[in-house]
C-alpha positions as CSV (number, residue, x, y, z in Angstrom):
1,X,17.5,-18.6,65.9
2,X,16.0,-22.0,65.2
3,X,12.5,-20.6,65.4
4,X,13.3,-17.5,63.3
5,X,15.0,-19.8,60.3
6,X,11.4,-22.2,60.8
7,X,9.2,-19.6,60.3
8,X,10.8,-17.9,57.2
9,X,11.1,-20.9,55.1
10,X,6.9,-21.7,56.3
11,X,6.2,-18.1,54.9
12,X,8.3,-18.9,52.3
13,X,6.2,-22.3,51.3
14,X,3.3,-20.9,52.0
15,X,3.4,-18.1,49.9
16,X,4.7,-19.5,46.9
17,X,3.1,-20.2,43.3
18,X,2.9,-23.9,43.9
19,X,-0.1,-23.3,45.9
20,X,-2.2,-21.2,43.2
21,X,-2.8,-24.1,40.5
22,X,-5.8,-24.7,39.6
23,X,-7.7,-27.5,39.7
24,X,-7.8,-29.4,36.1
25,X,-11.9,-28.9,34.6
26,X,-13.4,-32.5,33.5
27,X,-14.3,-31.1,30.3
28,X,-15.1,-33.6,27.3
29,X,-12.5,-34.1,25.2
30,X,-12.9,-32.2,21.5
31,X,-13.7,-33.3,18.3
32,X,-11.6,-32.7,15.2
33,X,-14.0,-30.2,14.0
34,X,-14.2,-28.7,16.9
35,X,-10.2,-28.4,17.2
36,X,-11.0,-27.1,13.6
37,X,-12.8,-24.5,14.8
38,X,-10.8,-23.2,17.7
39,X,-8.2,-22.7,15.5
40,X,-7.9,-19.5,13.1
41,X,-5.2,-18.3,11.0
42,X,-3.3,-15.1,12.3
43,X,-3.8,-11.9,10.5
44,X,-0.3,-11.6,9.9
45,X,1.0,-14.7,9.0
46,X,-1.7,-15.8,6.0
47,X,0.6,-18.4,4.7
48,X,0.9,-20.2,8.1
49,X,-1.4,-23.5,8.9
50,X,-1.2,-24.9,12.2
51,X,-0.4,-28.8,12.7
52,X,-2.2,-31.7,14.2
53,X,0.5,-31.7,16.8
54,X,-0.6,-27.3,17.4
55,X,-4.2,-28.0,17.3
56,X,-4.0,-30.4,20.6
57,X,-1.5,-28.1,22.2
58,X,-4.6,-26.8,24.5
59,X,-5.8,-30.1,25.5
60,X,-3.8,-31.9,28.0
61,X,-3.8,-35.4,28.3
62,X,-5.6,-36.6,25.0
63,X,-4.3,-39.0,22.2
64,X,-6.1,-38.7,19.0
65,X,-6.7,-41.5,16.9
66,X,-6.0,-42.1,13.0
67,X,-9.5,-41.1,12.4
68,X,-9.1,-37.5,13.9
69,X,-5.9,-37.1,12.6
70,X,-7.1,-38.1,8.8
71,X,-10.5,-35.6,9.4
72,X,-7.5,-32.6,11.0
73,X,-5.5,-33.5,7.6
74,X,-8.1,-33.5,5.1
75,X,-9.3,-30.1,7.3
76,X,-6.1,-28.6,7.0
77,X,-5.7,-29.7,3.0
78,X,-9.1,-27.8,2.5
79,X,-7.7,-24.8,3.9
80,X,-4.5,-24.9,2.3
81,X,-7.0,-25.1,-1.3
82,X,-8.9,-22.5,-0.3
83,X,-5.7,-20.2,0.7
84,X,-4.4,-20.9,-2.7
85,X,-7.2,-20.3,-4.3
86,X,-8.1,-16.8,-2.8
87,X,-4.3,-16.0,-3.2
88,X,-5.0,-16.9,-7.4
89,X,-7.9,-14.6,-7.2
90,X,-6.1,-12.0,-5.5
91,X,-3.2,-12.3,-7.8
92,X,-5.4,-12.0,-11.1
93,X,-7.4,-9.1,-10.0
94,X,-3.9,-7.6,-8.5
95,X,-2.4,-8.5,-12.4
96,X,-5.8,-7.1,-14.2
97,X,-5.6,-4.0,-11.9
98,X,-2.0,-3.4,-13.3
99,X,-2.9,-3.8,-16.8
100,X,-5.1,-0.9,-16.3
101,X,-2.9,1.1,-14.5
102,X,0.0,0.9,-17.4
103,X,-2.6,1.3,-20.1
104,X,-3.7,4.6,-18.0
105,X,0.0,5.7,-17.6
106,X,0.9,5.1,-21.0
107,X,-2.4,7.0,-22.1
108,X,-1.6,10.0,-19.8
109,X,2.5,9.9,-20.7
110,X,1.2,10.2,-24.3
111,X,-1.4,13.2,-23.3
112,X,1.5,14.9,-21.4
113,X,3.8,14.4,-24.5
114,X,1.0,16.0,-26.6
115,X,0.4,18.9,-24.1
116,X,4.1,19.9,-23.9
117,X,4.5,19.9,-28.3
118,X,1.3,22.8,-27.7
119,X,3.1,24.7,-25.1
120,X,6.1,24.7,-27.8
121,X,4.0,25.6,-30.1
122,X,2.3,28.2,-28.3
123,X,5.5,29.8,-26.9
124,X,6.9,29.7,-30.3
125,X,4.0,31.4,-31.8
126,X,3.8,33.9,-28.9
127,X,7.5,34.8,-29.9
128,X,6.7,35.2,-33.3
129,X,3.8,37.4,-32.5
130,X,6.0,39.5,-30.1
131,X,8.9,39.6,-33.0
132,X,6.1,40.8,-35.5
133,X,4.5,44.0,-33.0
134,X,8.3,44.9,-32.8
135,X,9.3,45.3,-36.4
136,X,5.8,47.0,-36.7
137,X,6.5,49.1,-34.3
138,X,9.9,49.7,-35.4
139,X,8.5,50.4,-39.2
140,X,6.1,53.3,-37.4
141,X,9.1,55.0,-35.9
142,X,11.2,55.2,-38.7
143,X,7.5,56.4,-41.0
144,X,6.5,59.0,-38.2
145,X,10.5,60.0,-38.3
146,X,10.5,60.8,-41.9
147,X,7.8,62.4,-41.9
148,X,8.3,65.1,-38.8
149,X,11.7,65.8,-40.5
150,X,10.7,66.0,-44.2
151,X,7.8,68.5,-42.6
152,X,10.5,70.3,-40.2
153,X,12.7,70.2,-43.2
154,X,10.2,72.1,-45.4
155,X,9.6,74.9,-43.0
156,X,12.7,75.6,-42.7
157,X,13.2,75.8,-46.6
158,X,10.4,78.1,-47.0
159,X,11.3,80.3,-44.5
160,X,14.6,81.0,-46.0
């Protein structure tokens, strides 16, 4: 039993994570452009800026001095200017681009307006048109009516 129990906990310790870290890489520590660099701001978050304390987050084991910090926050405050100043950009062609749209939607409001008064117009003149071929008509009837019985009328009062 004792030499079960040994060899459990052994495969146990052996084959655990604690044996699969790496080795830490002697890399040189990074500048504060470089940190600069490495850094980008996510697609979907343009608003966010990442801190001093995010760009070292990577690097283990490094203190930066006041002069790295001042060159991350004078980095940082030249991104944030930039940011504002495409968003100003962004928001005067986005208000130009609305101006147009309203002065188009008021000019095609105005054309429909105008179309519709001519489709009154028309339908009222097509009425009237339709009105006038039926009191001609009806004027024909009545003519062609006197006329067959003033001639059927006259037969008959010759014959007698």
């Amino acid at each position: 039993m004792r030499i079960v129990v040994f060899s459990v906990f052994s495969l146990l310790y052996l084959g655990s994570s604690a044996w699969a870290v790496e080795p830490q890489s002697t890399t040189p520590p990074a500048t504060g452009q470089q940190l600069a660099t490495v850094h980008t701001i996510p697609a979907n978050k343009p608003g966010v800026i990442p801190s001093a304390s995010q760009n070292t987050a990577h690097i283990p084991d490094q203190k930066l001095t006041a002069e790295q910090l001042a060159k991350n926050k004078i980095l940082q405050e030249a991104k944030v200017k930039a940011l504002v100043k495409d968003q100003e950009s962004r928001l005067q062609q986005l208000e130009k681009a609305n101006l147009e749209a309203l002065s188009q939607n008021q000019e095609l409001q105005l054309k429909n307006d105008n179309l519709g008064v001519q489709v009154q117009v028309l339908q009222s003149e097509r009425s009237a048109q339709m009105f006038l071929y039926g009191a001609v008509t009806i004027a024909i009837g009545v003519l062609l009516g006197f006329l067959i019985a003033s001639y059927v009328y006259g037969k008959r009062r010759r014959q007698w």
